[in-house]
N, C-alpha and C positions, 0 to 999 in steps of 0.2 A: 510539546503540545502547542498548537498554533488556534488561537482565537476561541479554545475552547473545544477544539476538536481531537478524538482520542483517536490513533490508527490501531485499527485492531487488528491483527495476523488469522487467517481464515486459511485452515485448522489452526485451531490455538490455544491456549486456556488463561482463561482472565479470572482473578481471582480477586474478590471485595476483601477490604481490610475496611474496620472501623468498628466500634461500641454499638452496643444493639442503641436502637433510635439514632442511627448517625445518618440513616438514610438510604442503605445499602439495597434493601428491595423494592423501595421507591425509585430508585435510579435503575435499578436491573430491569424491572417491566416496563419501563419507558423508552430503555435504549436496547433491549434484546428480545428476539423472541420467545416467547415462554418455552418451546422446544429446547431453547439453548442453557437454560438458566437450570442447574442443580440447587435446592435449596435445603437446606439441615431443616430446617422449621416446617417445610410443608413432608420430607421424607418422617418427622419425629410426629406430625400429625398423622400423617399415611397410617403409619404402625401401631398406634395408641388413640387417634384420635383425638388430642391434645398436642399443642404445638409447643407448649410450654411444660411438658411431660418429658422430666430429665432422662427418665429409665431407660430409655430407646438411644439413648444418645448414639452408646456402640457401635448399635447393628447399624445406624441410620449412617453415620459416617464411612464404616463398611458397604453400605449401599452407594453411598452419596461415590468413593473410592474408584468401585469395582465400574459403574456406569462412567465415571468421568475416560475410564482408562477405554472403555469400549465407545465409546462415542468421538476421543481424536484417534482411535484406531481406525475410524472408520471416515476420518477428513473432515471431522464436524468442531464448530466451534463451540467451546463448553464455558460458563460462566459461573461460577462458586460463588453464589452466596451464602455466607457464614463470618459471623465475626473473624474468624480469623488471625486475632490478635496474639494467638499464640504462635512460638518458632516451631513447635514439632509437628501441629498442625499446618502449616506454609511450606513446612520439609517435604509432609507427604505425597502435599499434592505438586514440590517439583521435581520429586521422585518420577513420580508418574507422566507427567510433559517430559523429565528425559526420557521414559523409556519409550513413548513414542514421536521423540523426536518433535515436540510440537511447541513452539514460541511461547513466551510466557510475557503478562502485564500484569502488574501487579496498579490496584486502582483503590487509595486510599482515601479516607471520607473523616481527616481528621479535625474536626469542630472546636470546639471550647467548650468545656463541658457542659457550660449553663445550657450553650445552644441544645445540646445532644437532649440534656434532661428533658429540655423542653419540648421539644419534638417525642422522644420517649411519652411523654405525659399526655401528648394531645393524638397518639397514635390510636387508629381504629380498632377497637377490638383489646388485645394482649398489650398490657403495659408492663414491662419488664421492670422490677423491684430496682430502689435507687442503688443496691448496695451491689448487687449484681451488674449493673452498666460501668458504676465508680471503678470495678476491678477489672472491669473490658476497658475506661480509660486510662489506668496502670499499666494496663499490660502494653497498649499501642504507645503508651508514653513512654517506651524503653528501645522506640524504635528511633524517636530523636523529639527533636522543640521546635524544631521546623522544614517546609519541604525538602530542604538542599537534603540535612541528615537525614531524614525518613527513607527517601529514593536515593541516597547512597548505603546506608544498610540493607536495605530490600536487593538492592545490588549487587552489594558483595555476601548477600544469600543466596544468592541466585536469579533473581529476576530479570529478563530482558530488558523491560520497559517498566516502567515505574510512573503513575502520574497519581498527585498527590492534591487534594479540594479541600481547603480550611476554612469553607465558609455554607451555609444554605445558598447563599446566593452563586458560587461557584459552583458548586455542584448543579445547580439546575442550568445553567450553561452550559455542560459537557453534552458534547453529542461524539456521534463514531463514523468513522469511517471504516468501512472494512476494506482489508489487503487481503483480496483472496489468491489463496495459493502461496502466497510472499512470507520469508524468514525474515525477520529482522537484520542478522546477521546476511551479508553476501554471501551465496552458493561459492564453495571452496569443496575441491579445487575446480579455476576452472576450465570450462574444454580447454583440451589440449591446444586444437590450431590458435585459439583466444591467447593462450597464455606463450604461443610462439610469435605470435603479430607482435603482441607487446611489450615482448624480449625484444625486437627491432625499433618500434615504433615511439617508444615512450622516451629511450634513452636517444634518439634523434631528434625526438622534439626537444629535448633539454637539450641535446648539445645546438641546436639551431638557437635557440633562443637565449641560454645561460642566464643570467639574471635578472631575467623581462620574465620567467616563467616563475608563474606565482601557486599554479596548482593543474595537476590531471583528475579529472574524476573519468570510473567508466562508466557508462549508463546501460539502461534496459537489456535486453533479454539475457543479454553473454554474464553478465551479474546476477540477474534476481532468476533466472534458472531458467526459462522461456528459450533456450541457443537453438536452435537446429544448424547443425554444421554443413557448412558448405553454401547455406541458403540465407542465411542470418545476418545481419549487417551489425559493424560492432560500431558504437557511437562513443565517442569521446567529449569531453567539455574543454576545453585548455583553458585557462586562469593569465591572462598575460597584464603585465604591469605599461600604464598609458594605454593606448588605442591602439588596434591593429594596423589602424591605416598609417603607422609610422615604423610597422614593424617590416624586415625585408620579405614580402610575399611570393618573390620570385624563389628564393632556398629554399622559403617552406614547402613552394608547390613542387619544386625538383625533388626535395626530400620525400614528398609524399609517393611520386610518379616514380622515384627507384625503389621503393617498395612494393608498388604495382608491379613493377618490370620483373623483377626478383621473385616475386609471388602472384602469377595473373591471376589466382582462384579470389586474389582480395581483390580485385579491379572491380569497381564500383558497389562495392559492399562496407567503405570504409566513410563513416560520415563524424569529420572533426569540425566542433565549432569553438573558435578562437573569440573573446571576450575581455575587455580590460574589465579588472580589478576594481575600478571605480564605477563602471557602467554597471557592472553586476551589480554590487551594492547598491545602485538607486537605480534600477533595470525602469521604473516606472516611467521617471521624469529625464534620465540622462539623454545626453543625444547622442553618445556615442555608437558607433557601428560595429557589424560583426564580422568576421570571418570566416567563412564556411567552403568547405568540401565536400561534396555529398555524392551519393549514385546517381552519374549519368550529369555534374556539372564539377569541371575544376576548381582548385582553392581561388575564391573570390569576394570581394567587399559588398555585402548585401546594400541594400537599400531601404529595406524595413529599419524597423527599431526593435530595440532589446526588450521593449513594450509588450511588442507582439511574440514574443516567444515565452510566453506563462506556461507551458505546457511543459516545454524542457528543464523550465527554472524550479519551476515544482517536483519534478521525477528524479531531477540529480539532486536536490535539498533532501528530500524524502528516502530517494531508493537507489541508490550508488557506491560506487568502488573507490576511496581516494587512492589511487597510485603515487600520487605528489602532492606536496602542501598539507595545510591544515585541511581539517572537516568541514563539508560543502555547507553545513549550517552557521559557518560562522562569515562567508560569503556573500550568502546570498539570504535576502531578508525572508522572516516569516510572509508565506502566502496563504491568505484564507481560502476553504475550499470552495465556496462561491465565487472564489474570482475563480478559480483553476476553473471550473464547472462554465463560468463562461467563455473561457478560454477554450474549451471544450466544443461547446455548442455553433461558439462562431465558427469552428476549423469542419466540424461535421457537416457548418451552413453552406462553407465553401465549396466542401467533397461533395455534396448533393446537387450542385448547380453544375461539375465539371461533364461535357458530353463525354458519351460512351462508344458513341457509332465509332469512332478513328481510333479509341481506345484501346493498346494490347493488350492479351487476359491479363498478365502480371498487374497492372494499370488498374482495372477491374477488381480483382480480387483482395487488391491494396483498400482502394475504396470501402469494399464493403466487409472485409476484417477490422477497418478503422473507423468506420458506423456502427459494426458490433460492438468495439469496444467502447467506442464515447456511447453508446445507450447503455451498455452493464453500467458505465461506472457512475453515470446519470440516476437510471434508476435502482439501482441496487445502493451507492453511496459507498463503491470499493474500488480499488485498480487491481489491476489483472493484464494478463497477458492475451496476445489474441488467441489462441487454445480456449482459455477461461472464457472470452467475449461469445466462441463459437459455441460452447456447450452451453453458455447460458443464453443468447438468440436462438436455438435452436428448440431449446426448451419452450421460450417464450415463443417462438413462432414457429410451431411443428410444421406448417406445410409450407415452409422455406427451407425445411433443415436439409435438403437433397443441396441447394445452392447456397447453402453454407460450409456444406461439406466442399461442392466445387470447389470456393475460394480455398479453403485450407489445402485442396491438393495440388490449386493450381499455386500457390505461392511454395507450398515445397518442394515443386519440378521445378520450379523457375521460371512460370508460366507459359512452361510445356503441356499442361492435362487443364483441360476445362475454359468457357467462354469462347470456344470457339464458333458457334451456331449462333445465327438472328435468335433463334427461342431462347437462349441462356443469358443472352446479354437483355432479351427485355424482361427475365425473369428478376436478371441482379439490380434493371431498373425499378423494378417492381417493390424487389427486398430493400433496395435501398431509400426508396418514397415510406415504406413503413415502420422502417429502423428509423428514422429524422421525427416519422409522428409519435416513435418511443421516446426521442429525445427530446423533443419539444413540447408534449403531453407533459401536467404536472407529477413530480415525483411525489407530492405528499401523501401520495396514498399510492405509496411504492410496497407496501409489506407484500401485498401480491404478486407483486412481480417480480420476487425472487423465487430461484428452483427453490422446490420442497426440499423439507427440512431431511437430512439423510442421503439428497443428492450430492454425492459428490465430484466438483468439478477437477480436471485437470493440473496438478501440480505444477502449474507452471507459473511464469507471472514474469515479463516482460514486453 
């Protein structure tokens, strides 16, 4: 968890742990839509009319069950609130996240008791009996004595993700981020050409570099499941020990251009950024340089700083592949999502000022697939792939969705189909002046401006 921020998996199933008064429906209505939130207490009132009416318990868990199962059936994110503190209860419902395949967090709210009592006592309405909460905190107290053990038994129960709040004041800092369409886990296996590049690619860079190579991670789509073959660019991070500008860049660019030569279909699809070890770890203030290969420029010694790449340092910490080395979060430091968010905004301010007249469509439809995505992930508060960014601009702005469509076909011909005509390119000027006043409008009254609850977007997310 970074500064307070919980990533949620959209479809997914988040499950509250805690003692009744620990705070569990106070957090749930604040952080999810009521759509999304299943609750034992309002299905045991639904049926009886009392929320505090054991009798219903049953059916209402059987209801609470049968609905969680059809709702990630159906791509939606479901949120369980119910003590939860029991193991056969936590089984059932990650029975059911396996059976359809759907990520799991597990979000505990473990207090001190006095705290919980307290809260318990000053709740509106239903105050739950002392004797009854004391055996809700027995039972969570067998899950450990503090966060490490709590989120390493929820772990080795099953849960992907585990984030654990041992205070009132903690808990009311938690906010979400949603990963729509995104596993926790890397997409395995993957495409086949991905996993033949980097049968060549990886074991070259380690033999190029031998004990200067500190770590590979893979990034975006060829990992978190967003590929389209043949069209896709696969992005690498490399981890090198000291600065690149002392590393020999003439091998690495031969090493990289006999793999072009050997494979033309990878000729300008393949984008590696080289990074010292030390510079990552204080990307903010270091002055070290990077190195970079990308589509349509050779491996070369940028000129920026490691500053301005928040966007990349966020997506490989967050959502990547280690191929080599330790785990990308032990690299590179926590980033709050208001810095990403500006990091964000600034590159969309950029995209929005470049002319389009000279512009090829591929150029074009870059553009405005990466304005769809910096406003989802803006107003929505989730990352997604550009698939996700199109189906959810589209939604928001129906009578652009013809020239949303364009970019998406025009980037998987390979900007063979679409922006070809003066009308289309002043239309993408158009989409793209109103995507920037998506992003730059405030998000705090973003609930709106997500698809309806039941839409569901494209599986994809890189």
């Amino acid at each position: 968890m970074i500064a307070g921020v919980i990533h949620v998996p959209v479809p997914g199933l988040v499950v509250l742990i805690g003692a009744a008064g620990a705070g569990k429906t106070t957090l749930a209505i604040r952080l999810f839509e009521p759509a999304e939130i299943l609750s034992s207490d309002a299905l045991r009132e639904a049926l009886s009319g009392d929320a505090a009416d054991q009798r219903p318990t049953r059916t209402a868990f059987r209801i609470l069950h049968r609905e969680a199962r059809r709702r990630l059936d159906a791509g939606r994110l479901v949120i369980v609130d119910a003590t939860n503190v029991d193991t056969r209860a936590r089984r059932s419902l990650l029975e059911i996240a396996a059976a359809t395949d759907a990520p799991t967090l597990a979000i505990v709210l473990a207090l001190a008791a006095a705290e919980v009592h307290l809260q318990n006592a000053r709740r509106h309405g239903r105050v739950v009996p002392a004797d009854i909460v004391d055996r809700h905190l027995d039972a969570a107290a067998t899950l450990g004595a503090d966060p490490a053990s709590i989120a390493a038994a929820l772990r080795a129960g099953g849960f992907a993700s585990v984030i654990v709040a041992t205070s009132a004041a903690e808990v009311a800092a938690l906010r979400v981020v949603r990963i729509i369409g995104w596993r926790p886990r890397p997409v395995t296996p993957l495409d086949p050409e991905v996993s033949a590049l980097l049968g060549q690619l990886v074991p070259a860079i380690q033999a190029r570099l031998g004990s200067d190579l500190v770590a590979v991670y893979l990034c975006g789509s060829a990992v978190t499941g967003g590929y389209d073959p043949g069209i896709s660019d696969v992005d690498l991070l490399v981890v090198v020990e000291g600065d690149p500008e002392r590393l020999d860049l003439e091998r690495l660019a031969a090493m990289h251009d006999a793999i072009a030569r050997r494979d033309p279909a990878w000729r300008d699809r393949i984008e590696t950024v080289y990074v010292g070890r030390s510079t990552l770890q204080a990307f903010r203030t270091h002055p070290g340089r990077l190195a970079v290969i990308s589509p349509g420029e050779p491996l070369h010694l940028r000129d920026d700083r490691a500053s301005q790449w928040v966007q990349n340092w966020f997506y490989a910490r967050v959502v990547s592949l280690t191929l080599r080395g330790p785990a990308p979060d032990t690299l590179i430091p926590p980033i709050d999502w208001s810095e990403f968010v500006s990091a964000i905004t600034r590159y969309a301010d950029e995209l929005a000022r470049r002319p389009l007249a000279d512009a090829d469509p591929g150029s074009i439809a870059y553009v405005v697939l990466t304005m769809c995505r910096a406003a989802m992930t803006i107003r929505v508060g989730g990352l997604g792939s550009k698939a996700d960014a199109a189906a959810w601009a589209g939604a928001m702005l129906p009578d652009r969705s013809e020239l949303i469509d364009m970019a998406l076909a025009c980037r998987r011909s390979g900007g063979m189909i679409g922006f070809q005509d003066e009308g289309s390119v002043t239309g993408a000027r158009t989409l793209i002046a109103e995507l920037q006043t998506l992003i730059r409008s405030d998000p705090s009254v973003s609930v709106g401006d997500r698809p309806p609850v039941g839409v569901k977007l494209p599986a994809t997310s890189g």
